[in-house]
N, C-alpha and C positions, 0 to 999 in steps of 0.2 A: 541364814538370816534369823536372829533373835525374834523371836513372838513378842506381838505388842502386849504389854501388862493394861488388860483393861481394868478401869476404876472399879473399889471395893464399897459397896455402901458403909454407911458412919457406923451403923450399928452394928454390923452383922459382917461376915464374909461371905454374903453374896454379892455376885455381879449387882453394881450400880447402873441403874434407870436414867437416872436424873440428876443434875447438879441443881439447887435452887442457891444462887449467891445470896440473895437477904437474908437466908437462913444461917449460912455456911454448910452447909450440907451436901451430899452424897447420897440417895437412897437406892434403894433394891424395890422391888413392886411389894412388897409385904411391908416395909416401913414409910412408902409413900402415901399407903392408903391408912396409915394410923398419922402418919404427920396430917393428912389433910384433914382426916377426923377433929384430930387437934386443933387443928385452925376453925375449924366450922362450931365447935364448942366455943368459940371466943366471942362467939355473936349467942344473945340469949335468945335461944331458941323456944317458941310458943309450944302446946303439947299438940294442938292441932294446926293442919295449916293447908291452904286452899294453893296451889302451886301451878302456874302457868309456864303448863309442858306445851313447848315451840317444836320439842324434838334434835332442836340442835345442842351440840356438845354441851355449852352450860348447865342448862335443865333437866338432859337425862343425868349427866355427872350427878347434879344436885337431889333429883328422887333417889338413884341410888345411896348418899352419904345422908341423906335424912331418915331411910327404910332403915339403916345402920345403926343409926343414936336412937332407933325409936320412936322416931315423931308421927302419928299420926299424919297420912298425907292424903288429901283426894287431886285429884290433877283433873287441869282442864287445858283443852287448848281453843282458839280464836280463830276459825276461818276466816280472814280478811283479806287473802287475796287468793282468791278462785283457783284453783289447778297447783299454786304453787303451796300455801296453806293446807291447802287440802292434802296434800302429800306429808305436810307435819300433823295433821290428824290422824293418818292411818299410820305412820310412825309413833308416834305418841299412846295412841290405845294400844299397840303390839308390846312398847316395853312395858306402860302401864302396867297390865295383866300381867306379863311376865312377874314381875314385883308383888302381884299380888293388891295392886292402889284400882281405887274406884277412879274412871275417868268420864268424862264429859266435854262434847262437843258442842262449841257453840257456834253457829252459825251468824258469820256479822249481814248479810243478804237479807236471811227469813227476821232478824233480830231488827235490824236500823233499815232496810229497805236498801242499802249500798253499798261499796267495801270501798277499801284503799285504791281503787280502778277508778274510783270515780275524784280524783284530785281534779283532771284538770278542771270540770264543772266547779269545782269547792275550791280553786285556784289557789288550794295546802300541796306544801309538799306530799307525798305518797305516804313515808311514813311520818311522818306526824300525825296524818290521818291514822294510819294501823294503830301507833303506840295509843291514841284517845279511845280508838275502839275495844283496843283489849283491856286497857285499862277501866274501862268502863263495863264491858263484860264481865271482868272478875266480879267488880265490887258488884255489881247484879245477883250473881250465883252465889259467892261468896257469904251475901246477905240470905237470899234463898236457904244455904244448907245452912244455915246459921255459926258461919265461921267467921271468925274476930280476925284473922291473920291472913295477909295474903303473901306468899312468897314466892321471888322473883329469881332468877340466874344470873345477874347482873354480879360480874368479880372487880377484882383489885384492879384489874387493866381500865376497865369500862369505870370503876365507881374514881380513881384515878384522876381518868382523860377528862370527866363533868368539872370533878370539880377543880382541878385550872382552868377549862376554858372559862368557868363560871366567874374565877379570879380574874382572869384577862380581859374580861367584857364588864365585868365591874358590877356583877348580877350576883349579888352577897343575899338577895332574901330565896333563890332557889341552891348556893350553898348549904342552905339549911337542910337540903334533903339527903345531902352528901354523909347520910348513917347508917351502923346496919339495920339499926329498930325507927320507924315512925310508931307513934303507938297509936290507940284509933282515936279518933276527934269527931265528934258528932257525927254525921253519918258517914261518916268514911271509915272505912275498913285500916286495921292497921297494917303496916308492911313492916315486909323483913328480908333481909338480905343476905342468907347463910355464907353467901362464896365473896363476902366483901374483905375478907383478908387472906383469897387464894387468888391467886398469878392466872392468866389464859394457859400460861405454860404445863402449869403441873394440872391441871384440868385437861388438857389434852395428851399428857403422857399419860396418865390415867385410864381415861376409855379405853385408850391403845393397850394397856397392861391389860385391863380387865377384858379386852374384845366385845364393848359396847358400842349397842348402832348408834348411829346420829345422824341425819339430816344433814349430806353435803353439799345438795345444791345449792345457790346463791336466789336470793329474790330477785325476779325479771323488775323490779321497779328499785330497787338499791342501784348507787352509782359508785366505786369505789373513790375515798377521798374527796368525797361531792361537799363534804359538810366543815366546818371550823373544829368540829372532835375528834374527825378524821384522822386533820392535821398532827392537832394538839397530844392524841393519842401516839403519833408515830415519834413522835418528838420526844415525847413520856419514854419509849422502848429503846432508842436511840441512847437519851442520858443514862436511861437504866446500866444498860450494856457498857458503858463506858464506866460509870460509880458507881453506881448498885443502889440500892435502897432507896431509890428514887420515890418509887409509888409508896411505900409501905411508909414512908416519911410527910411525906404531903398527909396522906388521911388519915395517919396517928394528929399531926398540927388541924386537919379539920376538924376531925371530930371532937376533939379535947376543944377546941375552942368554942365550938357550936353547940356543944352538948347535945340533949334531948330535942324534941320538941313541945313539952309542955306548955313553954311560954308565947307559941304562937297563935294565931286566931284562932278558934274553929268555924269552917264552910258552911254553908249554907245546905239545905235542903233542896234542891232542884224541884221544881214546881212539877215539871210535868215526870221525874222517873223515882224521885226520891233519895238520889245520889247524893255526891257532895259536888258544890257548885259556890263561887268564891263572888255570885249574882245572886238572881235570880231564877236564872237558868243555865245549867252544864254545857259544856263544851260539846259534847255531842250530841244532845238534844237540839243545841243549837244552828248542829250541823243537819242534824233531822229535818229542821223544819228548814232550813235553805234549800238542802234536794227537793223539798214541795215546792219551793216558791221556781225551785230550777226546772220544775213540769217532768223529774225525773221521777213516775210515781212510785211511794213508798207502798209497800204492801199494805193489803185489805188486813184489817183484825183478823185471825182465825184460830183456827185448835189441827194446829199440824206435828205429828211427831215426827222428826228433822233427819237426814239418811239413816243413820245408823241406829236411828233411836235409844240413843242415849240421854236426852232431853227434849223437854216438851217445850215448845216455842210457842207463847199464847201474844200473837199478835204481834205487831210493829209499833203501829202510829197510836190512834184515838179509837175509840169506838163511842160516838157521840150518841145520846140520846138525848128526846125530845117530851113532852107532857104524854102522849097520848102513848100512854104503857110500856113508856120509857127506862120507869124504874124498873117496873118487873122483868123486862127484855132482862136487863142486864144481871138481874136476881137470876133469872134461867140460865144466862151464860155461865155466871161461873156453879152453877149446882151440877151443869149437864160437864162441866168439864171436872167434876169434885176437887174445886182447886179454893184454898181460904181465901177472905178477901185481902189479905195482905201481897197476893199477888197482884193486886191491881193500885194506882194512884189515883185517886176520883180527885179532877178540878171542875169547880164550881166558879166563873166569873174570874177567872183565871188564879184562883187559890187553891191550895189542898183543900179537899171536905173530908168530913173523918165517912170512913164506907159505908157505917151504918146508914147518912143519912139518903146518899144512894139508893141503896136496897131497901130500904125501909119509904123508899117513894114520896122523902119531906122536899127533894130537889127537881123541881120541875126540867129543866134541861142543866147539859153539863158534858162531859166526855171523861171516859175511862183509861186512862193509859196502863196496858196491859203489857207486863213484859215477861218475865220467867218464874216456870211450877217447875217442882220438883216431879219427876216423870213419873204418869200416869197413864191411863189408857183413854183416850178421849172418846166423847160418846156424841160429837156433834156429827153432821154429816161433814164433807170434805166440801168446799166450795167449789 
């Protein structure tokens, strides 16, 4: 019996990895990890950038191919759902370190009083809740360490499957996010998308070449095919397989049509966190203050530093003060925890006040929305 002739990579004569059809190509693991370099240079990449490591396939792919060109990277990831998050946090700080990247846990519990468990009182799907949380997490810390960039593991499959369904349902003003760069708009952080012109595929032959971990359990609260992107995505892989250039065709037409986003509004400043908010108040502020009115109580203010102590969590909700040594209370809190007042939002009659007038004891009552310091060692006592 003749030996089968296995495929030769395009460049080289080594055994071939992978076929990627859009490309026309053949690679070997040494030319797979330079084509995908290739593709991730096709998105302009920021010098620093704030990156939300999940731990699964996408994200570590993407710390690794960014530690590679050089970018400045700190990673964080998002507890938002108990036990199974939590499993991508201690995955996530192990490659982190490995790599040599600073990371950060943030806890959505000690942070918003709730996670993605609590849908059905918020009567949202599970993740739609997660994706508000984390997304609102980053731009939190992101602002904190003072980084302009937030980057995402969202690929060609996933940026793809958004934007047809987005075509299909006739939802042309969130096509507009269908790029790899948003750039920042008043207080919103900008994003980016390094793995938006790489395939799931060749991000999964990859870890496998490289022998990188990743997070394969599935989330207890995902349903597969629950959703219309599900659908729309399987349909996307289906044409592909049949003609090829399927994806890679769609979002060369969207983005060349869509451009930038220069031309669109800019958000608003969220009253009570300082976010971007398209009101007067953010999506998950909003959602804060329903789990109050749901008697599900949000956490006391405090100065707790969070398992691992990788970040300081100052507080949840409010921390209201009253005339009688109300300014100064709150002059104490943040001296005793030496955190700046930009860690905090003071509202006054339900508008921002600038902090000084706070501390400075010109506001007779008010409340402090306290949310994240850059870690320190707190000097309150523990409640």
């Amino acid at each position: 019996m003749s030996e089968v002739k296995r495929p030769r990579c395009s460049f080289c004569d080594r055994e071939a990895i992978i076929t990627i059809k859009y490309a026309r190509l053949r690679l070997c693991k040494r030319h797979l990890e330079e084509f995908l370099i290739k593709r991730l240079k096709k998105v302009e990449l920021p010098k620093r950038v704030l990156l939300g490591l999940s731990g699964g396939k996408d994200s570590v792919a993407l710390l690794y191919l960014l530690k590679k060109v050089g970018t400045e990277v700190v990673a964080a990831t998002v507890d938002t759902v108990p036990n199974y998050t939590s499993l991508e946090a201690e995955l996530a700080k192990r490659v982190a370190e490995e790599l040599g990247v600073t990371h950060y846990t943030v806890y959505a519990k000690e942070l918003y009083g709730f996670t993605a468990l609590s849908y059905k009182k918020l009567r949202r799907a599970p993740c739609s809740i997660c994706s508000k949380l984390r997304r609102h997490a980053l731009e939190l810390l992101a602002r904190r360490l003072g980084i302009e960039y937030i980057a995402t593991g969202h690929n060609m499959d996933d940026m793809a499957s958004w934007a047809l369904s987005y075509i299909l349902r006739g939802d042309f003003q969130s096509l507009k996010k269908v790029r790899p760069v948003e750039r920042p708009k008043g207080p919103a952080r900008g994003r980016v998308k390094p793995l938006f012109w790489i395939g799931e595929k060749e991000i999964m032959t990859f870890l496998l070449s490289k022998k990188l971990p990743w997070l394969k359990a599935s989330c207890p609260l995902y349903e597969p095919r629950s959703t219309f992107v599900d659908y729309v995505k399987e349909t996307i892989l289906k044409l592909e397989e049949r003609y090829g250039n399927v994806r890679i065709n769609l979002l060369n037409y969207v983005v060349r049509r869509e451009g930038g986003n220069e031309g669109e509004g800019e958000p608003n400043a969220c009253k009570y966190c300082g976010g971007p908010a398209w009101g007067e108040v953010c999506s998950v502020c909003s959602l804060r203050r329903k789990v109050g009115k749901l008697d599900e109580r949000p956490l006391e203010p405090k100065a707790e530093v969070t398992g691992n102590g990788n970040l300081l969590i100052v507080g949840q909700g409010t921390y209201a003060w009253a005339e009688v040594g109300g300014a100064r209370r709150v002059r104490e809190v943040f001296e005793a925890l030496e955190v700046p007042t930009e860690a905090g939002v003071f509202v006054h009659k339900g508008k921002p006040a600038p902090p000084e007038s706070a501390l400075l004891g010109e506001l007779e009552r008010g409340e402090a929305v306290l949310f994240l310091a850059p870690r320190v060692k707190p000097k309150l006592s523990r409640p």
